[in-house]
N, C-alpha and C positions, 0 to 999 in steps of 0.2 A: 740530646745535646743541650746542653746547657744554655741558660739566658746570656751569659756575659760571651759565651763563641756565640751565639748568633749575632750579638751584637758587632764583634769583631767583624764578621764574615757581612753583616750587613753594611760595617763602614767601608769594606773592602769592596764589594761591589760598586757600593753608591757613586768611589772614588772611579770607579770602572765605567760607571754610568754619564758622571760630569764629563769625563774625560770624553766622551764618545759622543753628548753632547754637542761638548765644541768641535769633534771631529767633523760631525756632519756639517758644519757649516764652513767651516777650515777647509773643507777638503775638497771644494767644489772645483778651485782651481788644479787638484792633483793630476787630471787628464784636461789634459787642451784640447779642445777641438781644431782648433787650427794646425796641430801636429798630427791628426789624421787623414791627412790624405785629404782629395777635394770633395766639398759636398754641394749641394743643391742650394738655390740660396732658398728654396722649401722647408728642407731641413733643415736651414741653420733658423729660418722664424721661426717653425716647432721648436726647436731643441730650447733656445730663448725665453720662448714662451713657456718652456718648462720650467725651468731656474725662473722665472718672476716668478709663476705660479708656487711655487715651496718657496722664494723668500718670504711670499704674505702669509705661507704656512695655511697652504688649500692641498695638499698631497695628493688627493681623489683627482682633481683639474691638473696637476702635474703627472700625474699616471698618464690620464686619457692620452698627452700632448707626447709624451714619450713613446708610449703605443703604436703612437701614428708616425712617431719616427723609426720605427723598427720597420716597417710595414717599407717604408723609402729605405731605410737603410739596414739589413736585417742584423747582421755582425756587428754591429757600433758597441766598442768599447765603452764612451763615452753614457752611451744609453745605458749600458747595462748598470754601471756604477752609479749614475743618476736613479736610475728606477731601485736600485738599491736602498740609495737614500733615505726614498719617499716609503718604499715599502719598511723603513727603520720606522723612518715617523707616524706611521701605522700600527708599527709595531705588528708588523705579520712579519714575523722574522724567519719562517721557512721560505716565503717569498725573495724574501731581501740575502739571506743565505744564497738560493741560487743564483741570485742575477752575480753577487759579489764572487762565487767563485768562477760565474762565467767571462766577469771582468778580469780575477787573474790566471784566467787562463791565456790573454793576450803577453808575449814573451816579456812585455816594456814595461808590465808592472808586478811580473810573478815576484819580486822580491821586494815589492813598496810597501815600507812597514805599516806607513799609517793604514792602508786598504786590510793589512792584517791584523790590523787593531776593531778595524770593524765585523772582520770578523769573528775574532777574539768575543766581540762584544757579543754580535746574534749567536755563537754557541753558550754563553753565558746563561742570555736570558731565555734561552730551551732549555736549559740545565742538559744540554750537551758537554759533561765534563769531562771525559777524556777527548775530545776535540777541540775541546777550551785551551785543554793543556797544552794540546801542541801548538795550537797560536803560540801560547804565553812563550812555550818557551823558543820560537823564532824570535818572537820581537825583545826578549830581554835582554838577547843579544846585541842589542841597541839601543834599549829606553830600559834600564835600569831596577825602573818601579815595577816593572811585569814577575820580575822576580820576587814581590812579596803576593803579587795575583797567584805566582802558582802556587806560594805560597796556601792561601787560601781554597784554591782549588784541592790540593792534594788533602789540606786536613778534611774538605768534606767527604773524600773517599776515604780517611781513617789510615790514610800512607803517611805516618808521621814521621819519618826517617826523613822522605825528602821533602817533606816539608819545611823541616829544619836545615834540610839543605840549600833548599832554595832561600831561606834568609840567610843561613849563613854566605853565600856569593852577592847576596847584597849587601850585608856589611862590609864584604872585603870592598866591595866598589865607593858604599858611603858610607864606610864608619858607620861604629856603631849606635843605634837610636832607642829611646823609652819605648816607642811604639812597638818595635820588633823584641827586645827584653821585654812586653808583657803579653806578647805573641807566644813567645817564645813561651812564656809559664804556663801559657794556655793549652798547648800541644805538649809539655811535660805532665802536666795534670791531665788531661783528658786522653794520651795514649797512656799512665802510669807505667811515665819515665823518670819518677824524680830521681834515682839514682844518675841519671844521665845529665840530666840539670844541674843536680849539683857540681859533678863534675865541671861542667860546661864553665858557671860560675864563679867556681875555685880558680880554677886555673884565671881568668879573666882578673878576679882580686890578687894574685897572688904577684899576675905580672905586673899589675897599679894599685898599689895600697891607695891611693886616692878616688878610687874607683868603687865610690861609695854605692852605685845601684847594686853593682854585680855585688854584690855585701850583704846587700837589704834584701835581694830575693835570693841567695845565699840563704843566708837565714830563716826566711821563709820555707824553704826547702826544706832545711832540714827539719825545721818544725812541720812540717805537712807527716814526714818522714820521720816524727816520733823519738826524733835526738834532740830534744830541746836543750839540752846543756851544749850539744856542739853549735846550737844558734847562738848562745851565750857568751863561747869561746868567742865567736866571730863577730860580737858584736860589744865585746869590749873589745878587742882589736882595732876595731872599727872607731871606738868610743873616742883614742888617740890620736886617730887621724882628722875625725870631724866630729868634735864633743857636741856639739849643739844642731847634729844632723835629725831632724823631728823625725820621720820615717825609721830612724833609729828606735827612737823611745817606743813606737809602737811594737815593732818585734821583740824586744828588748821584755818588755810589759807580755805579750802573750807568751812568752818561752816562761818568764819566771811565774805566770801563772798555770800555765802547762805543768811545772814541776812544782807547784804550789808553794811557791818561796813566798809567801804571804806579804811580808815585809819588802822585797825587793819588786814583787807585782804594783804594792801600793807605791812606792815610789817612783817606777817608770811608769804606772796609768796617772800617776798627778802631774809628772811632766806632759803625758796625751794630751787630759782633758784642758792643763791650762796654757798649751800652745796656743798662738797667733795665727801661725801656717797651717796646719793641719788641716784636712777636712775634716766635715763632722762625723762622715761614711766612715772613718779610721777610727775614731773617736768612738763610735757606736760600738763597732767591733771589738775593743780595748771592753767598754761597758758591759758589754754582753758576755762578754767572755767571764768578767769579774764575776756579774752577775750571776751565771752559772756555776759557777766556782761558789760562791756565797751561800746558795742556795743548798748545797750538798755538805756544805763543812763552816757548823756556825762560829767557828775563829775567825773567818774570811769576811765575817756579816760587817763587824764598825770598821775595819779597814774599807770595804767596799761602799758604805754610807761616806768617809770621810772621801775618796776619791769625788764620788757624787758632791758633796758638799762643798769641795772643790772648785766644779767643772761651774756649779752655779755660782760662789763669787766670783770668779775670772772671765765668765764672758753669758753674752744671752746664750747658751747653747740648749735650746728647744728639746734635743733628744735624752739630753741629761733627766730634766726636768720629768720628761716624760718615764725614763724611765726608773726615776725615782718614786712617781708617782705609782707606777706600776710595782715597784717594791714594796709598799705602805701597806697599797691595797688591802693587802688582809690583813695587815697588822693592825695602820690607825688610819681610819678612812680620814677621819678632817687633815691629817698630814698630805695625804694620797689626794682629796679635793685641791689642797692649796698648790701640790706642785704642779697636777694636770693644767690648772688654774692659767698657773704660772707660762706652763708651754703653753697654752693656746693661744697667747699675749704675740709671742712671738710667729703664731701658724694658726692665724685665724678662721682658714676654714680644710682644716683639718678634722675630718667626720670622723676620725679614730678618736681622737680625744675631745670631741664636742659628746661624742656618747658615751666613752667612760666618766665625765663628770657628769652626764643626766642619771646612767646609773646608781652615781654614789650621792647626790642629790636626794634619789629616789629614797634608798638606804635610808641616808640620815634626815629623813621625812620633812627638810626642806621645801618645803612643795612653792612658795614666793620663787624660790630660785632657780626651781623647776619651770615655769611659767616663762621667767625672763630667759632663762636660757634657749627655753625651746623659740620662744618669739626671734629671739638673735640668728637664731640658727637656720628658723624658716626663711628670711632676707636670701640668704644664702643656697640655701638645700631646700626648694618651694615643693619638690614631689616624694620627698620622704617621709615614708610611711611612722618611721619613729617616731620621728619629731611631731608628727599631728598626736600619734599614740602618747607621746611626753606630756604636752601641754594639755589633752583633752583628760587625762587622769592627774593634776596637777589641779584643772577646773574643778575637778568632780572633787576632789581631796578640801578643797578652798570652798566647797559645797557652790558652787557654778554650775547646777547640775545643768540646764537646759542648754549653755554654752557648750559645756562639755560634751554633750552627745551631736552638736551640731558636730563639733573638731572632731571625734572620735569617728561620724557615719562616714566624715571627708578622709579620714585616714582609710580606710575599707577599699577607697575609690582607687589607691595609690598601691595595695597590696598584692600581692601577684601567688609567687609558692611559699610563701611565710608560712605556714599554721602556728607555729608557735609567736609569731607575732598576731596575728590574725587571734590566737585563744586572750589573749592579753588585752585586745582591744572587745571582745566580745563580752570578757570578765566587767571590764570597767564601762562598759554600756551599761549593761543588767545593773549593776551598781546604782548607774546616775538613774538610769530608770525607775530602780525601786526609789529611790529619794524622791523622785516626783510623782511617787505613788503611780506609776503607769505602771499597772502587775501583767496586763497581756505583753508589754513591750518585753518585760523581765525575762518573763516567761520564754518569749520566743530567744532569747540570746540564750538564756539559761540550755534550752534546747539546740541551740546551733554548740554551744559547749560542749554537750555529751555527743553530739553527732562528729566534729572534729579531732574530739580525745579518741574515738577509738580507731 
């Protein structure tokens, strides 16, 4: 399963969780005790001393005091749904599961949503999901949102039919929302439905031309779907109704580089990269894309440098930078320094581009700049193994040998399964060693060398 559904399914819970939360404390009043029947005035101190004891959030001393009310009152409705509570706040939810179904077994509350919401909740966090489900689906008959719970629910059984069903009866209830359209493209994609998406989609633009989402993952689709001239159709269509929709320009930009319309790619990724709105995540996407395009077909190369060159007049964009810098790379390292340079300005401790510029540093034998760098970087990153390896072969190079072997033995102390970091800092010991004429020191690195290599 993918990172971005776990993420969904995790904000889908969590909402499950808040909600359940406030239940427990909401819900104290849902059985009166004064509507059952008479009791002891024994019982009613215990019961009492229950509810303080969980409002100070002691559950173990709200146990004991309910215990002892069961003992005086063995049937108490009331008890059982309290000891429910406590055993949530526990989170021993096989416990709190029975007490709550032996609370709705009493007739007055077999149909109280909220009490089914808690149990909704303890099947949840057993990953009891087909008795999750049939909570969800009592209470959505009432609260609304349970209908994107089952939602959730069924995609982790891989039932993507009614998954999508289950949103679709919520948007009939509340119109329809961005969150459930990228619900929705999650459960197209990962059941490989997009035939059915599309559809979905179509219809949705066709009956509101203003109805610019259903448009944009329209488009998407069918790009996922290998028709990138028909995302093209759709989004000049689109183009008419809201020229200046950014989420446009990004579909727009990967269809015509999908079909390698070079010219028309360059021009919907220079609207990307020099939007205002856009995130940089869209932005990235659009680059990466070029990028790879670039890299397989050299006509693509100055058009994809000019998008880049672009993206850096019109705004600080970090990724740009970055992955210009990574373009250079092999071509002109001082270009590929200056743009890494450039992003880490803006993503200062950013350990990806703090160490492709120690690398090309390294390269272009720099070694001043190596020194400053790594010092900067140590502030930041005090147990990395690199950056002690950076600076103490930067010493050695600046002929620092005895500093340098001090940094280098301290980097040894930070290394773990590296060997190929580990040979590198072994090398540049034996190095400073020999310089300070210490030949047994040499010797022994020289030997830990050949013992690592094989």
């Amino acid at each position: 399963m993918s990172q971005l559904i776990r993420l969904f399914l995790f904000l889908g819970l969590m909402m499950v969780s808040i909600g359940n939360a406030q239940d427990k404390d909401n819900l104290s009043e849902e059985i009166n005790i004064d509507d059952l029947g008479n009791n002891t005035d024994e019982f009613q101190e215990v019961f009492f001393k229950a509810i303080a004891q969980r409002a100070v959030e002691n559950p173990e001393k709200a146990i004991e005091a309910l215990d002892k009310c069961l003992e005086l009152k063995p049937n108490s409705t009331a008890v059982f749904y309290e000891l429910a509570k406590n055993y949530i706040d526990l989170k021993d939810y096989e416990k709190a599961e029975n007490f709550i179904k032996k609370t709705l077994e009493d007739p007055a509350y077999q149909n109280n949503v909220n009490i089914h919401k808690q149990l909704f909740y303890v099947f949840s966090m057993q990953k009891e999901y087909s008795e999750a489900i049939k909570e969800a689906q009592f209470i959505s008959e009432f609260d609304p949102v349970y209908f994107q719970e089952l939602a959730n629910l069924y995609l982790l059984q891989k039932n993507y039919q009614s998954a999508l069903g289950a949103l679709d009866k919520f948007d009939t209830v509340n119109g329809i929302d961005e969150f459930r359209d990228d619900y929705r493209m999650i459960i197209y994609k990962e059941g490989s439905l997009l035939g059915q998406g599309i559809e979905f989609f179509k219809n949705r633009f066709q009956n509101s031309k203003e109805d610019s989402r259903a448009a944009i993952l329209l488009m998407q689709l069918y790009r996922l779907s290998s028709s990138p001239q028909k995302a093209i159709e759709i989004g000049k269509e689109l183009e008419q109704q809201s020229p200046h929709a950014s989420e446009l320009y990004v579909e727009m930009a990967l269809a015509h580089l999908i079909s390698e319309n070079i010219t028309e790619a360059k021009t919907y990724s220079r609207k990307v990269v020099e939007s205002l709105t856009l995130d940089e995540k869209d932005k990235l996407k659009v680059i990466n894309t070029f990028k790879a395009l670039a890299l397989q077909n050299t006509e693509a190369q100055a058009a994809f440098v000019a998008v880049l060159d672009s993206a850096l007049s019109s705004e600080k964009n970090s990724s740009s930078k970055a992955e210009l810098g990574e373009f250079y790379k092999s071509r002109d390292k001082d270009k590929a320094l200056e743009n890494f340079k450039s992003a880490l300005r803006n993503k200062p401790n950013d350990f990806k581009l703090i160490k492709n510029i120690l690398e090309l540093e390294i390269e272009l034998q720099n070694y001043k700049e190596v020194l400053a760098t790594s010092d900067r970087a140590l502030q930041s990153f005090p147990s990395q193994a690199y950056l002690y390896f950076t600076k103490g072969l930067a010493l050695g190079r600046l002929n620092n040998h005895q500093e340098a072997v001090d940094v280098l033995e301290e980097a040894l102390d930070y290394i773990f399964d590296d060997n190929t970091l580990k040979q590198k800092v072994y090398s540049a010991l034996k190095e400073s060693y020999l310089a300070l004429g210490k030949q047994e020191k040499a010797e022994a690195y020289k030997q830990k060398l050949i013992i690592i290599s094989n």
